[in-house]
C-alpha positions in Angstrom: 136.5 33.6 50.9 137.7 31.4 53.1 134.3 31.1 55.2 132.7 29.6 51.7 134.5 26.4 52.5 133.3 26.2 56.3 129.8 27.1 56.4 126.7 24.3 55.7 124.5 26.6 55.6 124.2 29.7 53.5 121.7 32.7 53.9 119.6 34.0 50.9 122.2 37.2 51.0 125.2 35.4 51.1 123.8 33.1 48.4 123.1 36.5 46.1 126.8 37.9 47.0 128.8 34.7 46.0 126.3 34.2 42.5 125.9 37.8 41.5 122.5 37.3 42.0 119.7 39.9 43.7 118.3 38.5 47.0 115.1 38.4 45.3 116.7 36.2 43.0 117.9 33.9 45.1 114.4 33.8 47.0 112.4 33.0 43.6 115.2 30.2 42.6 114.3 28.6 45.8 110.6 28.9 46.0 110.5 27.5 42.2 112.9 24.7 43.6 116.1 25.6 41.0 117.5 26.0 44.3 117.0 23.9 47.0 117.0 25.2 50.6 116.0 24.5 54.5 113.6 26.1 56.5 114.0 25.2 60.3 111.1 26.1 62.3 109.8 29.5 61.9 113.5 31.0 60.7 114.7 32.3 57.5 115.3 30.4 54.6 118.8 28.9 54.7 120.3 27.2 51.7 122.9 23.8 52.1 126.7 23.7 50.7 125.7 20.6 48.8 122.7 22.6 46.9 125.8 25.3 46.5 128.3 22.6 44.4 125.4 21.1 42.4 124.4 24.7 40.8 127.9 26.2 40.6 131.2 23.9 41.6 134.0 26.8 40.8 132.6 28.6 43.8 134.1 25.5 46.2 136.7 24.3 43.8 138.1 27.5 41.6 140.4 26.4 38.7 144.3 26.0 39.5 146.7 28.2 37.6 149.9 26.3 36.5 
């Protein structure tokens, strides 16, 4: 899971693999804006980090075990 911490910019699929979510999902969450993401031009729909951390933190930061 290292790439989690690298990429800015997430596809709908990857988005769907690290939530557990369908694609369809993940594609309704964003057109209903629970999910905010870019659309550059004419290309897919890509979702930010930042909109990531703000709807689920543990993916970027998972809990320490002492």
């Amino acid at each position: 899971m290292e790439f989690i911490n690298r990429k800015r910019l997430f596809r709908p699929d990857e988005v769907a693999q690290l939530l557990d979510l369908s694609r369809r999902t993940v594609y309704r969450m964003i057109r209903d804006g629970r999910l905010p993401g870019v659309r550059m031009g004419s290309r897919p729909w890509r979702v930010p980090r930042e909109s990531l951390i703000a709807l689920c933190p543990e993916i970027f930061n998972p809990p320490t075990l002492n």
